[in-house]
TIRO-2110 file (N, C-alpha, C; in Angstrom, 1 decimal):
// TIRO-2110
-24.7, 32.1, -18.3, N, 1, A
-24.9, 31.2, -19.5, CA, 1, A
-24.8, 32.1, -20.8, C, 1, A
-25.4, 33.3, -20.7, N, 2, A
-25.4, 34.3, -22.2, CA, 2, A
-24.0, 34.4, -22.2, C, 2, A
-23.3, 34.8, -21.6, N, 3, A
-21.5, 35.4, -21.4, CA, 3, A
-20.8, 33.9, -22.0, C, 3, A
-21.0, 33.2, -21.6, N, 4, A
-20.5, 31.3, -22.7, CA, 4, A
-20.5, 31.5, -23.6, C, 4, A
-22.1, 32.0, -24.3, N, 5, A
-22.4, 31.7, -25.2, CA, 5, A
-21.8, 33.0, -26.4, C, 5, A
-21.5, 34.3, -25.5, N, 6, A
-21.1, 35.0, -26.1, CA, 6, A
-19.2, 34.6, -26.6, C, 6, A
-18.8, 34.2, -25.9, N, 7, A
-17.6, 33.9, -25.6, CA, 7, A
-17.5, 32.7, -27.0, C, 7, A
-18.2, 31.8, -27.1, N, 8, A
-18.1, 31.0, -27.9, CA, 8, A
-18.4, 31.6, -29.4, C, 8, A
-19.5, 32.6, -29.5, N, 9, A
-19.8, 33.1, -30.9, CA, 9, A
-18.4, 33.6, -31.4, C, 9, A
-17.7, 34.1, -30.2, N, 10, A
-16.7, 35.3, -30.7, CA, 10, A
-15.3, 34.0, -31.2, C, 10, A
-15.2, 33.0, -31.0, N, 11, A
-14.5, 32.2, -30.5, CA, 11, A
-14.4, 31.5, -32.2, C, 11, A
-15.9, 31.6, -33.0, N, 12, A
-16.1, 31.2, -34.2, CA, 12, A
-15.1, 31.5, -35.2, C, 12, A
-15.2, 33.1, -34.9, N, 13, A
-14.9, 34.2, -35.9, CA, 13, A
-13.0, 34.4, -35.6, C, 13, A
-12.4, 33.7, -35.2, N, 14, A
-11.0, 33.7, -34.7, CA, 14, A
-10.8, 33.1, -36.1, C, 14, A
-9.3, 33.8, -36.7, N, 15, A
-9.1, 33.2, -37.9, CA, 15, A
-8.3, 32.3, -37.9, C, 15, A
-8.2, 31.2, -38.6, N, 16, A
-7.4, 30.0, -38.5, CA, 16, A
-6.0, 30.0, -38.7, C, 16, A
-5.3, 30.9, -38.9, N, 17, A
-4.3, 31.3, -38.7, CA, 17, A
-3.9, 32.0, -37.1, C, 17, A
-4.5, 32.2, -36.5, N, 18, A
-4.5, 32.8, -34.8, CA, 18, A
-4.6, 31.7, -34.2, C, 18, A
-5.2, 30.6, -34.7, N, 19, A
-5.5, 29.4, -34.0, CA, 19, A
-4.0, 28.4, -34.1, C, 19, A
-3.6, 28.6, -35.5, N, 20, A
-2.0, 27.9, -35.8, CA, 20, A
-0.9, 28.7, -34.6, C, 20, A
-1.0, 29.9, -34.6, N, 21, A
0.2, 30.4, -33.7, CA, 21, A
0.1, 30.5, -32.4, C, 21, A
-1.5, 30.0, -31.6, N, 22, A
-1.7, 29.6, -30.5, CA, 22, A
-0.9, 28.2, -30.3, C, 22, A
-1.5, 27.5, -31.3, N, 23, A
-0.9, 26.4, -31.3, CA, 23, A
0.6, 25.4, -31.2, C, 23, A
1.1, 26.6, -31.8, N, 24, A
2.7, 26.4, -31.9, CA, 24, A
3.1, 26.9, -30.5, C, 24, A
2.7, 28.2, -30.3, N, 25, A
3.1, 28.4, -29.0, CA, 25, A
3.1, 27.6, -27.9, C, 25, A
1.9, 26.7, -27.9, N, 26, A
1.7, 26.3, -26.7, CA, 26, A
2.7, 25.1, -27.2, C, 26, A
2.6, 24.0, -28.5, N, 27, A
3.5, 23.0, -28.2, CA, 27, A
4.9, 23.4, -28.2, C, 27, A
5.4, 24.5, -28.5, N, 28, A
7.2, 25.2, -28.5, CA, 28, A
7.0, 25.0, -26.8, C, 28, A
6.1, 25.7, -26.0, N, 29, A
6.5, 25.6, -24.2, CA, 29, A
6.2, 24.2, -23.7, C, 29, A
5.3, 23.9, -24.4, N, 30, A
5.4, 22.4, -23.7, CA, 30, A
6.5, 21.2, -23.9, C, 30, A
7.7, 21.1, -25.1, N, 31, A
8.7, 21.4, -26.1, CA, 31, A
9.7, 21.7, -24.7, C, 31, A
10.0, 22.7, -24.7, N, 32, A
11.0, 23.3, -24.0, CA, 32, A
10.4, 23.0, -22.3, C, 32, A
9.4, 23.0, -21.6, N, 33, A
9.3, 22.0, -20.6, CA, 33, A
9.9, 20.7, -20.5, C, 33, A
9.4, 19.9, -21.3, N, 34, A
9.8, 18.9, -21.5, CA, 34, A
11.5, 18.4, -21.8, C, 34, A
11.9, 19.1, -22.4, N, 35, A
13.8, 19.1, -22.4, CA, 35, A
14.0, 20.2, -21.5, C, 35, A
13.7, 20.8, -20.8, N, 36, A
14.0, 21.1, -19.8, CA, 36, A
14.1, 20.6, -18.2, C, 36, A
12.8, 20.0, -18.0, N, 37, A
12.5, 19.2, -17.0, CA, 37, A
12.3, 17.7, -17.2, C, 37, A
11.9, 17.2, -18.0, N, 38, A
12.0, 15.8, -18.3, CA, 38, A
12.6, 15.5, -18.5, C, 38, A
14.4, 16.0, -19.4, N, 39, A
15.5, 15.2, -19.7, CA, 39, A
16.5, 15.2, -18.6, C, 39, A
17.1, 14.7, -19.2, N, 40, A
18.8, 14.2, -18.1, CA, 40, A
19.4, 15.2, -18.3, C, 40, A
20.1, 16.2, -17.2, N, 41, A
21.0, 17.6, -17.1, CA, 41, A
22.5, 17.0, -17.4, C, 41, A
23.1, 16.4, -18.0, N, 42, A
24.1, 16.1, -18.5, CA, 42, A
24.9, 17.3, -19.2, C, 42, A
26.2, 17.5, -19.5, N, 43, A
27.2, 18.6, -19.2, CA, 43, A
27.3, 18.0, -21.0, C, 43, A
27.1, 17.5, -21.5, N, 44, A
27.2, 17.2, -22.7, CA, 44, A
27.0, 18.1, -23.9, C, 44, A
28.0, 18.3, -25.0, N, 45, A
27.6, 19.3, -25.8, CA, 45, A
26.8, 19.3, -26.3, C, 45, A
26.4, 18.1, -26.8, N, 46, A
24.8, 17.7, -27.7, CA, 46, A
23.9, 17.9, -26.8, C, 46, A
23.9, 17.6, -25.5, N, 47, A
22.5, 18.1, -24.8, CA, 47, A
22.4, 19.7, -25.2, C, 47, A
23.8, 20.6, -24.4, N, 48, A
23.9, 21.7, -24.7, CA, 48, A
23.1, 22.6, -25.8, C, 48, A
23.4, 21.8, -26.8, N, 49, A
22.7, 22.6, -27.8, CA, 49, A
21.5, 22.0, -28.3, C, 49, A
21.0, 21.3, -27.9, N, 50, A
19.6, 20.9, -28.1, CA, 50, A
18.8, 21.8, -27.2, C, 50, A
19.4, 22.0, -26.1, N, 51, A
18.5, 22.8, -25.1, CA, 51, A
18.1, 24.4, -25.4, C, 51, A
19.5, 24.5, -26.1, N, 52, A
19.8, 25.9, -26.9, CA, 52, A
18.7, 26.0, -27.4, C, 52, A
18.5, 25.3, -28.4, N, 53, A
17.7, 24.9, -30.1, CA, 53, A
16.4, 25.3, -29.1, C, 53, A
16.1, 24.5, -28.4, N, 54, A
14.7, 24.6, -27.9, CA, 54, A
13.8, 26.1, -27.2, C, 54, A
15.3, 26.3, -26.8, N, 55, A
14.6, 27.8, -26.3, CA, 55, A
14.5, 29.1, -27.5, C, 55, A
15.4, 28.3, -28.5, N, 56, A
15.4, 29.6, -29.7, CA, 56, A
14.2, 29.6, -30.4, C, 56, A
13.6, 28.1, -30.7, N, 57, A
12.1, 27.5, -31.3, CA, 57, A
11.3, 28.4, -30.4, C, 57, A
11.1, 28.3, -29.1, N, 58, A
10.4, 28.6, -28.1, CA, 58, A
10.3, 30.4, -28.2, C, 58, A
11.3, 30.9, -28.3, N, 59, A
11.5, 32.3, -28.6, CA, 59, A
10.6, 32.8, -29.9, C, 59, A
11.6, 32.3, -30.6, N, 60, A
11.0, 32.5, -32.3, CA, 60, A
9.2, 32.5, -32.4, C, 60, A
8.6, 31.3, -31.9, N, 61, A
7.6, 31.1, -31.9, CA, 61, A
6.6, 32.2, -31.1, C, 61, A
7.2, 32.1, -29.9, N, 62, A
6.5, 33.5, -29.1, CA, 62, A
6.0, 34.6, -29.5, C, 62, A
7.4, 35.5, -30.2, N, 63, A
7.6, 36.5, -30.6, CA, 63, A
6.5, 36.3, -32.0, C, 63, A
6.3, 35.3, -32.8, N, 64, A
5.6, 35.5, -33.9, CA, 64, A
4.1, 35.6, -33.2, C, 64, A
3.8, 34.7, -32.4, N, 65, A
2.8, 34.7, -31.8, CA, 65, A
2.1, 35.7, -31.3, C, 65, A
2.5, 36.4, -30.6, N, 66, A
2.2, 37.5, -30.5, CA, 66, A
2.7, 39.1, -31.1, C, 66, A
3.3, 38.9, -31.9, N, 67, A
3.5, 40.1, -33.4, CA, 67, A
2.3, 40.5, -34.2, C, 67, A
1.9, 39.1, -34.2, N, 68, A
-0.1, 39.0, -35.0, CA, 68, A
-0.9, 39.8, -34.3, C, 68, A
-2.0, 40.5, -34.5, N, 69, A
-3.2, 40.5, -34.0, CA, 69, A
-3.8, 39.5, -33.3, C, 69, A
-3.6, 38.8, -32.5, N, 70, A
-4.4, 37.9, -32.1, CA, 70, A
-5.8, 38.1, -31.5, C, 70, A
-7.0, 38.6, -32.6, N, 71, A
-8.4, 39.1, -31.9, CA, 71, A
-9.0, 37.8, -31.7, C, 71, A
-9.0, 38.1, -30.2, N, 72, A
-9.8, 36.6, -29.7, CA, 72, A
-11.0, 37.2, -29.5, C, 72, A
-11.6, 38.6, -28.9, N, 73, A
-12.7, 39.0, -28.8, CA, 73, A
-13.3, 39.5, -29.6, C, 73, A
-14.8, 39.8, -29.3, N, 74, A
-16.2, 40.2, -30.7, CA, 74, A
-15.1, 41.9, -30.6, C, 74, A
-15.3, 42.5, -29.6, N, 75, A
-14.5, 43.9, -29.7, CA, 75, A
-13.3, 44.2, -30.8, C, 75, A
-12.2, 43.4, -30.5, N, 76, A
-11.2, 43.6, -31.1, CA, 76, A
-11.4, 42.7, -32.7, C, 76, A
-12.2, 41.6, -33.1, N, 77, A
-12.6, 41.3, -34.4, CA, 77, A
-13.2, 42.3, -34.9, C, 77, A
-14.2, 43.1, -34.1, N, 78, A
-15.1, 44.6, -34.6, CA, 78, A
-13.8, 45.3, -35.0, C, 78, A
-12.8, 45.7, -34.3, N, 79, A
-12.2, 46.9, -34.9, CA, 79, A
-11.1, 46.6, -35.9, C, 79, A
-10.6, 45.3, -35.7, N, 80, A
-10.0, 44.7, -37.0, CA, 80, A
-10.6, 44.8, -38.6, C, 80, A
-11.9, 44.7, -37.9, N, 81, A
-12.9, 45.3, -39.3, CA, 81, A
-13.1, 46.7, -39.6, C, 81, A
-13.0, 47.0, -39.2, N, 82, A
-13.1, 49.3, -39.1, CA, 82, A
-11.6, 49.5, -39.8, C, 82, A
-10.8, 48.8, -39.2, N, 83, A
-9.2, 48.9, -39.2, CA, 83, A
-9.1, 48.7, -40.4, C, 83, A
-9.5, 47.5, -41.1, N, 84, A
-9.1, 47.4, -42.8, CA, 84, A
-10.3, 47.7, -43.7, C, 84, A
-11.5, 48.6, -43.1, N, 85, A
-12.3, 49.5, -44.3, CA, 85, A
-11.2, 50.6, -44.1, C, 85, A
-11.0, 51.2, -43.3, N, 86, A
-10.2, 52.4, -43.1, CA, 86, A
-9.1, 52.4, -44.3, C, 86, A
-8.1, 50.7, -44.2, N, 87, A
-7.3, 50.8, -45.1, CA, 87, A
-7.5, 51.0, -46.5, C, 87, A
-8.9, 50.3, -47.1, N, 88, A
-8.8, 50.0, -48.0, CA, 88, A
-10.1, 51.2, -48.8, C, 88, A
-10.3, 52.4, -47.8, N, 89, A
-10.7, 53.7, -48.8, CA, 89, A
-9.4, 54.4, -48.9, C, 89, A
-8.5, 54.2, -48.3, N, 90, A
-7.1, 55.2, -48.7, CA, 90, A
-6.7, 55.8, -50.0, C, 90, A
END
């Protein structure tokens, strides 16, 4: 129960911007699941390139996604904080 409860304190301090690019990620794959597996495999150029489109959103997104710091943990929010006193005695 303490390990929840830690998990959730740390869960507070996540900045709302880590929470936007969780978020996109996950709807870009569910996005690209979905025209991938839910649609009709038709040889069609317009399918073609919607499918394209989807995996490039899907890419794009990824890659931003994980480019960030994403500190989900108390440890890594701790050193995100060391990290920019560090910067800002330079």
């Amino acid at each position: 129960m303490t390990k929840i409860k830690e998990i959730l304190i740390s869960l507070r301090a996540v900045t709302p911007a880590t929470w936007v690019r969780l978020v996109m990620l996950i709807a870009s794959v569910i996005g690209v699941a979905v025209r991938l597996f839910g649609g009709d495999f038709s040889a069609e150029n317009e399918e073609a390139v919607k499918d394209v489109a989807a995996i490039v959103v899907l890419v794009i997104t990824s890659a931003a996604a994980y480019w960030k710091n994403n500190s989900f943990t108390e440890a890594a929010q701790a050193a995100d904080s060391i990290l920019a006193a560090l910067k800002r005695n330079k």
